[in-house]
C-alpha positions as CSV (number, residue, x, y, z in Angstrom):
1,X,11.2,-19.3,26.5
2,X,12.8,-22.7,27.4
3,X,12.3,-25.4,25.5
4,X,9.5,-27.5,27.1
5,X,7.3,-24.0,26.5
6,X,9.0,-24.4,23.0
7,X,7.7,-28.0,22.3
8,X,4.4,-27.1,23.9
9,X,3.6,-24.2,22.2
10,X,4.9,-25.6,18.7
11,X,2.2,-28.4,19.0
12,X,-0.7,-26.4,20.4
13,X,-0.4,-23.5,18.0
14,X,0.4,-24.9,14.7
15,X,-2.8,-24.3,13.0
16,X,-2.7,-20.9,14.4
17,X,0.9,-19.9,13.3
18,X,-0.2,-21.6,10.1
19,X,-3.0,-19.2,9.4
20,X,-1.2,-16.3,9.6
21,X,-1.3,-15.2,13.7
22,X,2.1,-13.5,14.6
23,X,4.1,-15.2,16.9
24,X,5.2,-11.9,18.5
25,X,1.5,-11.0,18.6
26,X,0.9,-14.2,20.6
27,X,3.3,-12.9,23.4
28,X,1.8,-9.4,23.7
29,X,0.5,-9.6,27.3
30,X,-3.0,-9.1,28.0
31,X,-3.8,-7.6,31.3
32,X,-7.3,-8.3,32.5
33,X,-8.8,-6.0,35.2
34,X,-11.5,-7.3,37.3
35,X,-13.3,-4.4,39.3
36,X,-14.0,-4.5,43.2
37,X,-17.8,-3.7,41.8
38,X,-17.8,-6.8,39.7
39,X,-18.1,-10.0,41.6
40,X,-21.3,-10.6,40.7
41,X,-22.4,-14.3,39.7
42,X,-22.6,-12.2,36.1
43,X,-19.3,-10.1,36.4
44,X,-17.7,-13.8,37.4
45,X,-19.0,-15.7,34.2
46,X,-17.9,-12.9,32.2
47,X,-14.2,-13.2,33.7
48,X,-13.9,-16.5,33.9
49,X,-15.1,-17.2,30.3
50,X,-12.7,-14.1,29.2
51,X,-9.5,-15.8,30.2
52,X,-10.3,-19.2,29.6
53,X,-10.4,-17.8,25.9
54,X,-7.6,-16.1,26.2
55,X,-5.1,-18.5,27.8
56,X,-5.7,-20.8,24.9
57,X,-4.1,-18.5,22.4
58,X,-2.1,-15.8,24.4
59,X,1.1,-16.3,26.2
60,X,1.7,-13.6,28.3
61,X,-1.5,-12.6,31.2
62,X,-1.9,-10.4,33.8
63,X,-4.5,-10.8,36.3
64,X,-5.7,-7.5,38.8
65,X,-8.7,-9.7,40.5
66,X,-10.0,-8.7,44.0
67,X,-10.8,-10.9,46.7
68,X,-14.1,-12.3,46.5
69,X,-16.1,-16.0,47.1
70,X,-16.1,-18.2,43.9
71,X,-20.1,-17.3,42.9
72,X,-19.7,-18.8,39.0
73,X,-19.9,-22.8,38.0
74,X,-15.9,-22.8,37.2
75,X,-14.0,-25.2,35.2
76,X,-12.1,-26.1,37.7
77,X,-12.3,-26.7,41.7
78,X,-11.6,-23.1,43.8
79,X,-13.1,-21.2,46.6
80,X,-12.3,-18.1,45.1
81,X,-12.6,-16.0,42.1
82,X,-8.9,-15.6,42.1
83,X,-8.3,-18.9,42.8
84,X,-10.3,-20.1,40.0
85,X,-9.2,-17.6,37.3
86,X,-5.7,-18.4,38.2
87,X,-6.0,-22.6,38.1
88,X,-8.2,-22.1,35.0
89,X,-5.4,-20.4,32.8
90,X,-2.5,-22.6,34.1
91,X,-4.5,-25.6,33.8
92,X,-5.2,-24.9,29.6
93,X,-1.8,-23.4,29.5
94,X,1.1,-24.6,32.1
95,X,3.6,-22.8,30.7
96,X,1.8,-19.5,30.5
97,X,3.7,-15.9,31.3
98,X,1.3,-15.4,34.1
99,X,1.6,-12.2,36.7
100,X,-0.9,-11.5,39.1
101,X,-1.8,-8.6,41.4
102,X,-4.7,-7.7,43.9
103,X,-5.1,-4.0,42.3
104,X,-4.0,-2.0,38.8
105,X,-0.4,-0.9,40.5
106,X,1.6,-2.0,37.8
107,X,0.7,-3.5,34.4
108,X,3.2,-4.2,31.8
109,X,4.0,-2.2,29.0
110,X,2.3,-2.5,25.7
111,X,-0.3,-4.6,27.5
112,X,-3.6,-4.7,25.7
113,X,-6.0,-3.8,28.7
114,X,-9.6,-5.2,29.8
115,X,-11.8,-4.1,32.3
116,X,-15.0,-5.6,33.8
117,X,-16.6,-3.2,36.3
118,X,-16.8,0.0,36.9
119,X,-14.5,1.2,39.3
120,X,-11.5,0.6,37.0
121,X,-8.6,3.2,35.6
122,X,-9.6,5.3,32.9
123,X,-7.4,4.8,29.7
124,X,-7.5,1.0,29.3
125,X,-7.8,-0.4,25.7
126,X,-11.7,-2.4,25.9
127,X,-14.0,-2.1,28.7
128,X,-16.9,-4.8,29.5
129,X,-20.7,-4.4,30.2
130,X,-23.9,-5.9,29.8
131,X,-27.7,-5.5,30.1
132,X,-29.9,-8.4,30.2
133,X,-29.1,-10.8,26.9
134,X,-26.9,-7.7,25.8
135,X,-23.2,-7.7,26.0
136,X,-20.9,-5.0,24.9
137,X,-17.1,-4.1,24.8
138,X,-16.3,0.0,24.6
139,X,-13.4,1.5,24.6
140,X,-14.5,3.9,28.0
141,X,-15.9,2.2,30.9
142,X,-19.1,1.1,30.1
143,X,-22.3,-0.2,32.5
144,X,-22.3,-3.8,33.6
145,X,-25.2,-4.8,35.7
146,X,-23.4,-5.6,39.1
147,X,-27.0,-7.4,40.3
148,X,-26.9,-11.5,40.5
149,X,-29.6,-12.0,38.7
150,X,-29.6,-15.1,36.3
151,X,-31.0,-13.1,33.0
152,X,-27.8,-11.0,33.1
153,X,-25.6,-14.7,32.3
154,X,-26.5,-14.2,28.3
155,X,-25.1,-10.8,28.2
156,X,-22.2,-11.2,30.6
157,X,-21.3,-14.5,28.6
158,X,-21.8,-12.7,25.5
159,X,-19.5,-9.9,26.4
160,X,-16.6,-12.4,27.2
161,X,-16.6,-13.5,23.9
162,X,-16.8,-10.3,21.8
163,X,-13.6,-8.9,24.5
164,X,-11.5,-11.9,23.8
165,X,-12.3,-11.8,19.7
166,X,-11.2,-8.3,20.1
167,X,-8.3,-8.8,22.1
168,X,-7.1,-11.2,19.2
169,X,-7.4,-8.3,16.7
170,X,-5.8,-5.8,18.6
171,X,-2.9,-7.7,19.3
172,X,-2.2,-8.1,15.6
173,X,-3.0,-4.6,14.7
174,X,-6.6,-3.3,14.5
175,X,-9.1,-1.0,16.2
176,X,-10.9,-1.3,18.5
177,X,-14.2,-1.5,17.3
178,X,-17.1,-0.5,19.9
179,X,-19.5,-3.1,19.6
180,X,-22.9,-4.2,21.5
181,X,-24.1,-8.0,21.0
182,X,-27.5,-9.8,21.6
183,X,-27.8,-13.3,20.8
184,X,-31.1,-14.0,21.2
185,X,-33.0,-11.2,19.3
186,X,-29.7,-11.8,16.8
187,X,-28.5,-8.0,17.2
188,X,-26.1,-5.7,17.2
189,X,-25.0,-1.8,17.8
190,X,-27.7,0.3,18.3
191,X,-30.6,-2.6,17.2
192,X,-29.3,-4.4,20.4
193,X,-31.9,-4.7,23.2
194,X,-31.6,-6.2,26.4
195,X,-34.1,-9.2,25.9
196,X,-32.7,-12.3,28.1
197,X,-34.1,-15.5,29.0
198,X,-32.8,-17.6,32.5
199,X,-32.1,-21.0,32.5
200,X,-32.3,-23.8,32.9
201,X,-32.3,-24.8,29.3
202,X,-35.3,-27.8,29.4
203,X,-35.3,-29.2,25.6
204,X,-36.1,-32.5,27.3
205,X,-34.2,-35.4,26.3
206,X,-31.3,-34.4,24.2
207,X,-28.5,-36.8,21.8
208,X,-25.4,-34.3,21.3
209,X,-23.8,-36.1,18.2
210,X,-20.1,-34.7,18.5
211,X,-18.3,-33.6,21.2
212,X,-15.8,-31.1,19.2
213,X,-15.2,-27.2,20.0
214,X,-18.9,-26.3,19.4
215,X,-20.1,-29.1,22.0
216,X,-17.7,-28.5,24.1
217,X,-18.5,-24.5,24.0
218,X,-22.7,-25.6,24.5
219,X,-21.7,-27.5,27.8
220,X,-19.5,-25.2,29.1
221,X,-22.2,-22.2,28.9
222,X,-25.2,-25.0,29.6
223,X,-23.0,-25.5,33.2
224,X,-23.4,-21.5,33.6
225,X,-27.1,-21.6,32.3
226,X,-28.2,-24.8,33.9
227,X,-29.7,-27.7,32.1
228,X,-32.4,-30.4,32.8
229,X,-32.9,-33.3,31.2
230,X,-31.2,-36.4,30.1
231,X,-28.2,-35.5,27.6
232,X,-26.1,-37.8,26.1
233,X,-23.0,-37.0,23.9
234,X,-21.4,-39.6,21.5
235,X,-18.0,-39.4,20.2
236,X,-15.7,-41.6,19.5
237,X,-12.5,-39.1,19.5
238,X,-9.8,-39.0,21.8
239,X,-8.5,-35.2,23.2
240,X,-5.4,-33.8,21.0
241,X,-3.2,-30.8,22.4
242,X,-4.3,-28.6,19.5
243,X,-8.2,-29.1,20.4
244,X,-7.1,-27.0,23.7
245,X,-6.8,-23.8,21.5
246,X,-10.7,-24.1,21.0
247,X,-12.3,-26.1,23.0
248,X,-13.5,-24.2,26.3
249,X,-14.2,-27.3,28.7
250,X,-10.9,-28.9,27.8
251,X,-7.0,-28.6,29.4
252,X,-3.8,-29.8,28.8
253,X,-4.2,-32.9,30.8
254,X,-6.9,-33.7,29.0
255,X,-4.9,-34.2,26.3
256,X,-2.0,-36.1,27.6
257,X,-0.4,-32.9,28.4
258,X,0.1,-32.7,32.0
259,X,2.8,-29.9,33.5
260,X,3.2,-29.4,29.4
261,X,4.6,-32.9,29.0
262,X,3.1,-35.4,26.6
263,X,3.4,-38.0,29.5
264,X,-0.3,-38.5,30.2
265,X,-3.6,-40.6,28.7
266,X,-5.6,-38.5,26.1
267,X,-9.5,-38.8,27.3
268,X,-11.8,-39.2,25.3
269,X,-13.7,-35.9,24.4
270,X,-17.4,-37.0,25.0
271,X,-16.2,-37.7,28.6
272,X,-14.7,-34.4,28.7
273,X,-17.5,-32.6,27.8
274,X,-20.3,-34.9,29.5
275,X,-18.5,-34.1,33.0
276,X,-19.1,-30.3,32.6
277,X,-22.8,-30.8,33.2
278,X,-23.1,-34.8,34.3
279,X,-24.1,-35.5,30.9
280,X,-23.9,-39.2,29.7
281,X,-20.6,-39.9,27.6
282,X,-20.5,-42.4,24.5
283,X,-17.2,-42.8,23.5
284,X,-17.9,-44.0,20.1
285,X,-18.4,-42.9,16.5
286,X,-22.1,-42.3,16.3
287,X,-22.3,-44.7,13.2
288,X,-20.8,-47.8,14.8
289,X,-22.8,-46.5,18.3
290,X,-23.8,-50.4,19.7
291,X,-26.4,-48.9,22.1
292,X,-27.8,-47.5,18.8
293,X,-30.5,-49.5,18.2
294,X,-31.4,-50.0,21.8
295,X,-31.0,-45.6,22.6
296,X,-34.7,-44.4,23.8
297,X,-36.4,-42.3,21.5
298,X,-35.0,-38.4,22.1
299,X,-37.0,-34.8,21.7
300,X,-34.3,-33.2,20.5
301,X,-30.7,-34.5,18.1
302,X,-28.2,-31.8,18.1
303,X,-25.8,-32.9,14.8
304,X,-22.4,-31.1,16.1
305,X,-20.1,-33.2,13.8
306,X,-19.0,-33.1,10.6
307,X,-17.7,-36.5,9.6
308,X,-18.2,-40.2,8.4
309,X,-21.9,-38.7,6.7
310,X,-23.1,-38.0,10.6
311,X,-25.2,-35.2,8.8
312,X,-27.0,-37.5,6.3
313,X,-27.4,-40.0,8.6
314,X,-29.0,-37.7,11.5
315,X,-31.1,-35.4,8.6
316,X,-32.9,-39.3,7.9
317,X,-34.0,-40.1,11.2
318,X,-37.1,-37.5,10.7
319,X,-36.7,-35.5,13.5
320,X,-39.3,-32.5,13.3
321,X,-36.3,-30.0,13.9
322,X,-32.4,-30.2,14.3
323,X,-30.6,-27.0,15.6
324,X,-26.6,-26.5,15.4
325,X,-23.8,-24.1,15.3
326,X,-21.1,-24.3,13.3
327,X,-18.2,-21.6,12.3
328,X,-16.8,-20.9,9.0
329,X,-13.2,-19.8,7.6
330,X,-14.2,-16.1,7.3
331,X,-14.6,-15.7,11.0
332,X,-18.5,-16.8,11.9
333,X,-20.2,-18.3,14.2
334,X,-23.6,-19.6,13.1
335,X,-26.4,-21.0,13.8
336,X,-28.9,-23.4,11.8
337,X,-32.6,-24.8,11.6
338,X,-33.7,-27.6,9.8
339,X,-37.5,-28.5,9.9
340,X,-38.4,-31.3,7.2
341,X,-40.4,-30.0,4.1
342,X,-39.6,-26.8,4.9
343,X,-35.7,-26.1,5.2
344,X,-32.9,-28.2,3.9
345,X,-31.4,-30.6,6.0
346,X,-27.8,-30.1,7.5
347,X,-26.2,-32.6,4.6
348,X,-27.4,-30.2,1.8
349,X,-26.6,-27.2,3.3
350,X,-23.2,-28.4,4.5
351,X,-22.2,-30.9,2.3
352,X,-19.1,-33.1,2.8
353,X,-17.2,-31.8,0.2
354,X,-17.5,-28.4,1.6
355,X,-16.8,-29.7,5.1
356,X,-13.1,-27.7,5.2
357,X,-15.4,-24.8,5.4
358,X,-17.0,-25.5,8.1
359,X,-14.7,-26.8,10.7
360,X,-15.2,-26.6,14.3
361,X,-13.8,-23.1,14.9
362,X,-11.6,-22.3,12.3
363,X,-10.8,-19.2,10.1
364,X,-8.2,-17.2,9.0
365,X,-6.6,-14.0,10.8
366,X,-7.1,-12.0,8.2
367,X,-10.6,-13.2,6.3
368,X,-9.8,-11.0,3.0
369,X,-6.6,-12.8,2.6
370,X,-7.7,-15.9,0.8
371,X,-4.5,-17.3,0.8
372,X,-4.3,-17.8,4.6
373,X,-4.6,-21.3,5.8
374,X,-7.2,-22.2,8.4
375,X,-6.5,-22.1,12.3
376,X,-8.2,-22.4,15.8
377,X,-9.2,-19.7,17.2
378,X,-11.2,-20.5,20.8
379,X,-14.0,-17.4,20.7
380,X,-15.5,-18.5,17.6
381,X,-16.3,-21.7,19.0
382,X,-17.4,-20.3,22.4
383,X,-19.7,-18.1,20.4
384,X,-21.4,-20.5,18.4
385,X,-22.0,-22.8,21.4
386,X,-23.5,-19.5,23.0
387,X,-25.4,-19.0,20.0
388,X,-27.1,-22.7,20.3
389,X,-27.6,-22.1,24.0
390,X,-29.5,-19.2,23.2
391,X,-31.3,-20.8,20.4
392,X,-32.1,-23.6,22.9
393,X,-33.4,-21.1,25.6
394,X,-36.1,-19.9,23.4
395,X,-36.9,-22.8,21.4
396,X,-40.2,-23.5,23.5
397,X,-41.6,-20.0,22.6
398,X,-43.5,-19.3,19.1
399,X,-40.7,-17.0,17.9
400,X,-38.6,-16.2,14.7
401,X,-36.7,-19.3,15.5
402,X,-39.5,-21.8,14.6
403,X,-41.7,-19.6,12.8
404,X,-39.7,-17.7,10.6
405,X,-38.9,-18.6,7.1
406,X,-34.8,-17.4,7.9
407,X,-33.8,-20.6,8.9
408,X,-29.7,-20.0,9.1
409,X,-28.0,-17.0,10.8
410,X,-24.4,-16.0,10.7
411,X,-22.5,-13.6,13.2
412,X,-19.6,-12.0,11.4
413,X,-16.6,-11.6,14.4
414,X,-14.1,-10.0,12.5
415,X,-16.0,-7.4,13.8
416,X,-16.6,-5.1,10.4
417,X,-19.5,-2.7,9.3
418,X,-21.8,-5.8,9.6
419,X,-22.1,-8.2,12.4
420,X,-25.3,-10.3,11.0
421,X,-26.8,-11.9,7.9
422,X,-29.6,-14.3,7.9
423,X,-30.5,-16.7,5.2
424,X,-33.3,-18.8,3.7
425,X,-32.3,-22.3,2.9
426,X,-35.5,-24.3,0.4
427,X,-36.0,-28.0,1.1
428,X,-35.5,-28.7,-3.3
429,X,-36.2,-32.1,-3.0
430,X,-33.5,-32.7,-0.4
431,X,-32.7,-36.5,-0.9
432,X,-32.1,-36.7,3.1
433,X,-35.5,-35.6,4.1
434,X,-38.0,-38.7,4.8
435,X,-41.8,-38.1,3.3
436,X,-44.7,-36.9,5.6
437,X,-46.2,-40.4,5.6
438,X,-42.8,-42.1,6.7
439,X,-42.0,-39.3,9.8
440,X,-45.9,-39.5,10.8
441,X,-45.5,-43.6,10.8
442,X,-42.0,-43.1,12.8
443,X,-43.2,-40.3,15.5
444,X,-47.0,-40.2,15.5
445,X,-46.9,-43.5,18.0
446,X,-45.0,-42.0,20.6
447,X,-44.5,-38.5,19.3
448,X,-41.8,-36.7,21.2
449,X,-41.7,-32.8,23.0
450,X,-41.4,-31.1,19.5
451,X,-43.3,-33.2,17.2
452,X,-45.8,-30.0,16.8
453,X,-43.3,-28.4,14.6
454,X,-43.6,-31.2,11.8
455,X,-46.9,-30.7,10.2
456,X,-46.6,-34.2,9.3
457,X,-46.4,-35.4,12.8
């Protein structure tokens, strides 16, 4: 390793080597085998999003992709599905160990292998598939839908994220763990069914406060999924070279990085994440915001930030429901309701004294070691954004999501005897939460698309 890989590497992964990730683990190679059966728009969204994870923690990659048109919404300009792979890593990691060959002839030892496909060696280490909203990773070559269609995205999507969270494990040590994933009916293993929905997502009009790893994770999937609507994102933070690690829509050069030199202009994240799906970037903090008072009245207010009381602040406003994803220190990715009167609001449950806990993909290698300091890890970010696309997907449907009295739901991916838990979170008074005569005075007027979920309204 020189030493501009050296300097680079040192200031990406520092909450990472902090936590308690191996170094040596970080330069096992990964070898990633795409199938000459899998170029489907599906099969692409799964490999794309599986090395764009990947390259923001591992060192060492190796790439068997076939020749085939670009058919996936890539992060990066390419004709291609080599072609985009390829830019993709190098463009989150320049210095990356990269090796690349058009067909499994030679893979290098004490790689951890991944397939997508079918038509694939047998022996490899994790093998890809999906059904409808249902992803899965096996450890023999399992079936991945090789049709186009669109309600195949969810589970291809979802796959990607559980290889790439096991690919982290098994480079430090542990089992495979055979595993089968559905986001939207929240289940796993043999409860997993393949219910899917297509996009586009259409919420309406949509404020994004926060443009951290989760946003950045929802845009990336809404480019995959489609999205209508006008969204807006407000934040006023600037790219750093550790937010690469976790943030899927965001490169070196985004960070001042370019060619692994700090010798560029850090952007500003809400224009980072806006461009993924022509969003509208803020660049400011959403509490000194001066199109505040003059920002048209919204059906939906996704809170994805967790400072300077941007949950208190959003929980008054009234809204009749907020939806986000955070992740937590012991490896989750989770995803929240809040209706006034009957839930707490996002201050209470998360409240800013707790707000280490909760930080925008972070958690320790090993979860049972208490002791371990937090660190970035990109595919529990990914997750929960997928988890909030999901959430958005069926949010127009009179389903568990609205309905239900579980109002918070937590995906456990260090991948152990039990993936899910659910939770029921009581208003109590919450101080945040504005009285049904205030919220009907606010909304009734001009009510917006989800006002039928507050009683009130």
């Amino acid at each position: 390793m020189n030493d501009t890989a050296r300097r680079f590497y040192a200031e990406r992964d520092a909450r990472t080597v902090q936590y308690g990730a191996d170094t040596a683990a970080l330069e096992r190679p990964i070898a990633v085998l795409v199938a000459t059966d899998a170029t489907s728009r599906s099969a692409q969204v799964s490999a794309l999003a599986l090395v764009n994870m990947l390259a923001r923690v591992h060192r060492r990659l190796h790439l068997v992709v076939p020749v085939a048109d670009l058919r996936a919404r890539a992060l990066v300009d390419a004709r291609t599905l080599a072609d985009a792979m390829i830019t993709t890593v190098t463009a989150i990691n320049p210095v990356l160990a990269l090796t690349t060959a058009p067909t499994p002839t030679s893979i290098p030892a004490n790689a951890i292998t991944i397939g997508i496909g079918t038509e694939l060696p047998t022996g490899l280490d994790l093998y890809l598939g999906w059904r409808g909203g249902r992803g899965e990773i096996a450890t023999a070559s399992c079936r991945a839908s090789s049709a186009s269609e669109e309600e195949h995205i969810l589970g291809a999507a979802t796959a990607a994220c559980l290889a790439a969270a096991m690919a982290f494990r098994a480079t430090h040590g542990s089992a495979i763990r055979p595993t089968c994933l559905n986001l939207l009916e929240r289940t796993a293993d043999t409860d997993a069914g393949t219910t899917s929905r297509t996009g586009p997502v259409d919420v309406g009009n949509v404020l994004v406060v926060g443009a951290g790893a989760v946003s950045q994770a929802l845009f990336y999937w809404l480019r995959e999924i489609g999205v209508v609507g006008k969204w807006d994102i407000v934040d006023g933070d600037f790219a750093e070279l550790h937010n690469t690690n976790r943030c899927l829509g965001m490169t070196s050069a985004d960070a001042g990085w370019p060619n692994a030199l700090p010798r560029g202009e850090s952007r500003p994240k809400a224009n980072i994440a806006a461009e993924l799906t022509g969003a509208h970037p803020h660049p400011h903090w959403y509490d000194t915001w001066p199109d505040l008072a003059y920002a048209p009245r919204y059906d939906l207010v996704l809170p994805l930030a967790n400072e300077r009381g941007v949950r208190a602040q959003i929980a008054a406003l009234g809204e009749p429901i907020l939806l986000h994803s955070t992740t937590s220190p012991n490896w989750t990715a989770e995803l929240h309701r809040h209706i006034p009167d009957r839930d707490d609001c996002p201050a209470c449950r998360i409240p800013a004294a707790q707000a280490s806990s909760f930080l925008c993909a972070t958690g320790p290698a090993i979860p049972a070691t208490q002791e371990s300091p937090d660190a970035a890890l990109p595919f529990l970010s990914a997750t929960a954004g997928l988890l909030l696309a999901a959430g958005l997907l069926e949010l127009h449907e009179e389903n568990e999501l609205v309905t239900g009295r579980q109002n918070h739901w937590r995906l456990h991916l260090e991948l152990g005897h039990r993936l899910w838990q659910s939770a029921i979170h009581l208003n109590n008074g919450c101080p945040h939460t504005l009285p049904p005569a205030v919220r009907q005075t606010l909304h009734t007027p001009a009510p917006g698309r989800w006002s039928n979920i507050d009683p009130a309204i």
